[in-house]
LUMGUPA-527455 format. One record per atom (N, C-alpha, C, O, CB): residue in one letter; z, y, x. Coordinates in steps of 0.02 Angstrom, whole numbers, plus 50000, padded with zeros to 5 digits. Glycine has a CB too. Layout:
N
AZYX...
//
This chain:
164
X524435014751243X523855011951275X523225014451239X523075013251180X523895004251275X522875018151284X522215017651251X521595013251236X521375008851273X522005020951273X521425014351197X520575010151180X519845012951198X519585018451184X520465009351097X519595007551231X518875009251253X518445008451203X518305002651188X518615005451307X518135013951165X517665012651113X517115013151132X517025019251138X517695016051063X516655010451147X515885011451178X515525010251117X515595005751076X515625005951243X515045015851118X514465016351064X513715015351110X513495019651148X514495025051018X513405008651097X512855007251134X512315010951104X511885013851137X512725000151139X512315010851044X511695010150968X511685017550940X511285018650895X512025003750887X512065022350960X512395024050892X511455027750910X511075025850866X513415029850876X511205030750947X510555035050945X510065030550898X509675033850864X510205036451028X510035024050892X509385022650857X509425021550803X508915018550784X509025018250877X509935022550746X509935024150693X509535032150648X509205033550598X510555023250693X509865035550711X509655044950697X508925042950715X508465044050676X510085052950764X508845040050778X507875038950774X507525036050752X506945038050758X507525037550810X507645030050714X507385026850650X507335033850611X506775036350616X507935020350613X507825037750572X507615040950524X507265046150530X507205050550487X508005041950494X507025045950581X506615053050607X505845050450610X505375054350611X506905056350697X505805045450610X505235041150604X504815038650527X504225037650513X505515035250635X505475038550489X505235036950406X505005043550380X505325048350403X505925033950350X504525044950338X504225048450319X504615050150284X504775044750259X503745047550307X505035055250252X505185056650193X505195062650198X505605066350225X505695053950166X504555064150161X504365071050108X504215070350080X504135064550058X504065075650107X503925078050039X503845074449969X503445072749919X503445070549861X504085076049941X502995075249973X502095069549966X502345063849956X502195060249908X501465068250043X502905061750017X502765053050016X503175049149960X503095043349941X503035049250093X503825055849931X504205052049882X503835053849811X503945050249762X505045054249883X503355059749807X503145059349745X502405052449762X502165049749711X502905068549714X502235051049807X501765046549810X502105039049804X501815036549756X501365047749874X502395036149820X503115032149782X503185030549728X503175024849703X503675035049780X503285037349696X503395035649637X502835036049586X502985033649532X503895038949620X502225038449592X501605039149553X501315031149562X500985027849522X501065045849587X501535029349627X501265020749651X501655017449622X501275013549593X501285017849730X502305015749604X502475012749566X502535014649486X502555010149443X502885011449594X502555018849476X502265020449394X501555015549382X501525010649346X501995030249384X501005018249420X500545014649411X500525004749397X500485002149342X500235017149465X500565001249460X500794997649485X501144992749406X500834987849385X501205001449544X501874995349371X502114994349317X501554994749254X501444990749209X502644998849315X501255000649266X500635000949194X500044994949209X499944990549168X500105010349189X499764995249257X499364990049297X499564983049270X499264980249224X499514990549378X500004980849296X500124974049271X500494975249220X500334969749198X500434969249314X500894977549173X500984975949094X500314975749053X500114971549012X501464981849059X500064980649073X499224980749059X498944972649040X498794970248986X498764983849140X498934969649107X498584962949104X498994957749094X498754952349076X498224961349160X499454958349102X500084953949024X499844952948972X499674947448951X500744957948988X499774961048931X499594959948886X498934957748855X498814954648804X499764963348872X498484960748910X497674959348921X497514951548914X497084949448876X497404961849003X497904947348955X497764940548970X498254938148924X498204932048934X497814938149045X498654938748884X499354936248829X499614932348865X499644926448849X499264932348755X499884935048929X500054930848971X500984930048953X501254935648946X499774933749050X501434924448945X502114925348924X502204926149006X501874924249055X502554918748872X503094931548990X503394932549042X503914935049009X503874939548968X503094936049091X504414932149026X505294935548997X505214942949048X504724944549082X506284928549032X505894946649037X505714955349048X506204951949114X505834949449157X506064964048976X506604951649123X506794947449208X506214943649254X506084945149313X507374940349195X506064941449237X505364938649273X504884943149283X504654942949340X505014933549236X504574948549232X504384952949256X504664957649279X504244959849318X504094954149231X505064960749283X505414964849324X505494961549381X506104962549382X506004966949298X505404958549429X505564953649493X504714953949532X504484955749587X505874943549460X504364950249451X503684953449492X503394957349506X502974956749550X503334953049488X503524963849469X503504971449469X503694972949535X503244975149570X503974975249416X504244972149562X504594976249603X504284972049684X504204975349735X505544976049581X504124963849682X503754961449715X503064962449736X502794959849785X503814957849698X502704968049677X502194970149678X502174975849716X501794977449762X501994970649624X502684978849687X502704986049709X502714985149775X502304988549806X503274990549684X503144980749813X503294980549910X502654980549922X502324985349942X503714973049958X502394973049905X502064970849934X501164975949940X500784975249988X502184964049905X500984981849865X500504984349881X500604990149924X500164993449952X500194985149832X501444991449925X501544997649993X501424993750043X501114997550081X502335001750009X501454986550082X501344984450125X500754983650136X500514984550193X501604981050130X500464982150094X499504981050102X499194988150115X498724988350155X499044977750015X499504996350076X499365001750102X499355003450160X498945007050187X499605004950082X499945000150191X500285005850259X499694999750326X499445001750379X501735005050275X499654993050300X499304987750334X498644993350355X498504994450414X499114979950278X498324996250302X497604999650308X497805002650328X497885000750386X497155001850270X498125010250316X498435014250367X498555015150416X498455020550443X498725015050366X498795010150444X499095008250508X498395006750539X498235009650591X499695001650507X498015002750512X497344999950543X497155007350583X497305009450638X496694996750477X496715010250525X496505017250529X496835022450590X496495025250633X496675020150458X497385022950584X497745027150614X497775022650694X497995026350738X498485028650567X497635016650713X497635014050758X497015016150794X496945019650844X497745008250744X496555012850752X495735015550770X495505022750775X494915024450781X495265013050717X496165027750770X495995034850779X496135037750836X496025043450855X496255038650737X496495031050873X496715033850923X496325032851003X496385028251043X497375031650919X495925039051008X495815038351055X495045033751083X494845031851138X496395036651065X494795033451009X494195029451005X493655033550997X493795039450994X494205024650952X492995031950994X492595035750980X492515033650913X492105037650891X492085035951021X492725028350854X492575026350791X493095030150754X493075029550693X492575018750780X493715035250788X493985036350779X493885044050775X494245047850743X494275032950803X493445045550805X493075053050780X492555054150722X492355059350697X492665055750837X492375046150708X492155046850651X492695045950602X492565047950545X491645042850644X493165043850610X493685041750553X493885050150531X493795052350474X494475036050589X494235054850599X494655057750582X494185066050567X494425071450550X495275056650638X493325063950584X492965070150560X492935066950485X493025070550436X492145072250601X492825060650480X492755059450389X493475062450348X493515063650288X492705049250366X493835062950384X494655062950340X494375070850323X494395073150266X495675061750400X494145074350377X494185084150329X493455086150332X493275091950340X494755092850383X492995080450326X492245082350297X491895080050255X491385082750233X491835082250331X492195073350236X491865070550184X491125065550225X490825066450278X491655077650126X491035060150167X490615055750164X489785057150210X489495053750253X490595055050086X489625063250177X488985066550184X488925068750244X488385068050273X488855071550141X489275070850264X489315073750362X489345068750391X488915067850434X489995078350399X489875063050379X490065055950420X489965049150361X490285047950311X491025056450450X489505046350385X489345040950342X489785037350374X490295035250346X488625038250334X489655036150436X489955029650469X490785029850492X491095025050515X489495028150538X491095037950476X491925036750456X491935034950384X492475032650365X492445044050466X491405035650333X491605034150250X491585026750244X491915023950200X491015037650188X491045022150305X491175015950292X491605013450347X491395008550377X490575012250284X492245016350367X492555013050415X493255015650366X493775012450372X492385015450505X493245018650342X493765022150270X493785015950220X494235012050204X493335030350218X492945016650199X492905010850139X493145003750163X493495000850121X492095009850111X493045000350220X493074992850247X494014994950248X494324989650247X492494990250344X494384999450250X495064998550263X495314998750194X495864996050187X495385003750312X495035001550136X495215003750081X494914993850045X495194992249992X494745013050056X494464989050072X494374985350054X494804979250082X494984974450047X493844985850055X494964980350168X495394975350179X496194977350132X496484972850102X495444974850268X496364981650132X496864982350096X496964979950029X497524978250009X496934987550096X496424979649990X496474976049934X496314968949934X496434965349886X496134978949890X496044967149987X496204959149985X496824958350008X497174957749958X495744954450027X497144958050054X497844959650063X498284960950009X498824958050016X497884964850099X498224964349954X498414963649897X498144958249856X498554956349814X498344968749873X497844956649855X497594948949805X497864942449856X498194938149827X496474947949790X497804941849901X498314936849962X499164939949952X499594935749965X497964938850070X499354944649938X500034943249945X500224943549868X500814943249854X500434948549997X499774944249820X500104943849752X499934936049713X500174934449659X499804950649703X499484932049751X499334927449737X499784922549773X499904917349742X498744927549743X499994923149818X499964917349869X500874920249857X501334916249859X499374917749964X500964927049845X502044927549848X502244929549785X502724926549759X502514934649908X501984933749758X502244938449695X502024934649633X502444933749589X501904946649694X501614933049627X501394928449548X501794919149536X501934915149491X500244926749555X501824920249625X501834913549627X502564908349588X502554902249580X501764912649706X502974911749575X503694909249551X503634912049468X504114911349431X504464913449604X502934915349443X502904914549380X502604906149339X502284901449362X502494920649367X502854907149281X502394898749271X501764900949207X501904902249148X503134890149226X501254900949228X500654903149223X500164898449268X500264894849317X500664910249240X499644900049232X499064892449269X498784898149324X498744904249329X498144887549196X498634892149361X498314894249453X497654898349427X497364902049467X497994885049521X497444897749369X496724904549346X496974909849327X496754914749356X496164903149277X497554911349270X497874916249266X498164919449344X497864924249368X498364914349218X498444918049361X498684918749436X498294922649457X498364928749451X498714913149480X497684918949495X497274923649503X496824928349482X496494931749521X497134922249521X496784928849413X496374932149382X497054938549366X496904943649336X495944927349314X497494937949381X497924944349383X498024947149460X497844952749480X498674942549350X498294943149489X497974946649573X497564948849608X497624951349664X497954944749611X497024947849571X496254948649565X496314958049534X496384963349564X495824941049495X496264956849483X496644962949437X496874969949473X496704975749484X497354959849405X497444964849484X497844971149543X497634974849614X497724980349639X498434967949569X497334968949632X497004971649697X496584978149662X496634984249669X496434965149741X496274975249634X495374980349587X495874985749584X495834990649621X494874977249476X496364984949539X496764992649532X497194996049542X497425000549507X496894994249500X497394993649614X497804996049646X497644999749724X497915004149756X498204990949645X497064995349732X496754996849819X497015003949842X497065007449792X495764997249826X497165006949891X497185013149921X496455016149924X496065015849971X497505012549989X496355019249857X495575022349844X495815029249862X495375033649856X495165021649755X496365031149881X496665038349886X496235041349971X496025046949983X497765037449889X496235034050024X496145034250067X495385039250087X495305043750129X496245028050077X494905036250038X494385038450011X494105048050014X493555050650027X494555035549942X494975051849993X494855056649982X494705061250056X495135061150100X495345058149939X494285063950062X494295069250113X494865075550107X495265077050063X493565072350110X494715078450172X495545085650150X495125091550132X495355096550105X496245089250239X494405090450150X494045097350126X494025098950053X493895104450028X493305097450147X494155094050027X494285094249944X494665097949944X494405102849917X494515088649901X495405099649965X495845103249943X495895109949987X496415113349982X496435099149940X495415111950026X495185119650071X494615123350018X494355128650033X494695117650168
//
């Protein structure tokens, strides 16, 4: 007797991965973001003498790390939304390979995404990632605070004529 094997799914696995970025911009950018990210907050550990067992920080580290790729790709995504097909979006995507000085008004539609993104990082490191440390609600935020300042997607910032 035979068996009916029906494969409903099997295509959207192969198209998910055709969708994830992986090159190697994005894996050496990965890993330069979380290098940072780790120096960043041991930094203000030690800055603020803040106690934390190396399990606890390692948990918030790696909570950090998601959560400022999520606050990146949040701006990103913004940006790349508003490029489409907009006219704010010809200023976005002439600022991306001319720089500030040709397009003021893509450098402040760059800067306002490079700023919502770092509040987005001070809301999700305050309010998820700090929050299961035991540290006072000023420390707290005076380290999420921190992180946002030095973590923001300031990369966003860069024009491509820099590198022509």
């Amino acid at each position: 007797m035979k068996t009916k094997i029906k494969l409903y799914n099997v295509m959207f696995p192969v198209f998910f991965l055709l969708m994830v970025p992986i090159t190697p911009i994005f894996l050496i950018s990965i890993l330069v973001n979380m290098i940072w990210d780790y120096l960043v907050f041991s930094f203000l550990v030690k800055k603020f003498r803040l106690e934390v067992d190396k399990m606890e920080k390692k948990i918030a580290f790696l909570k950090i790390f998601k959560l400022g790729f999520a606050a990146d790709f949040i701006g990103a995504g913004i940006l790349l939304a508003m490029m489409m097909g907009t006219k704010i979006g010809d200023h976005i995507g002439n600022y991306s390979y001319s720089g500030p000085i040709d397009q003021p008004v893509g450098a402040i539609i760059v800067f306002l995404a490079v700023v919502l993104s770092g509040v987005l990082l001070y809301i999700f490191n305050n309010k998820y990632t700090l929050k299961s440390l035991d540290w006072s609600t000023e420390d707290k935020k005076k380290v999420a605070l921190w992180i946002a300042i030095l973590t923001a997607p300031y990369t966003f910032l860069i024009p491509l004529n820099i590198f022509m």
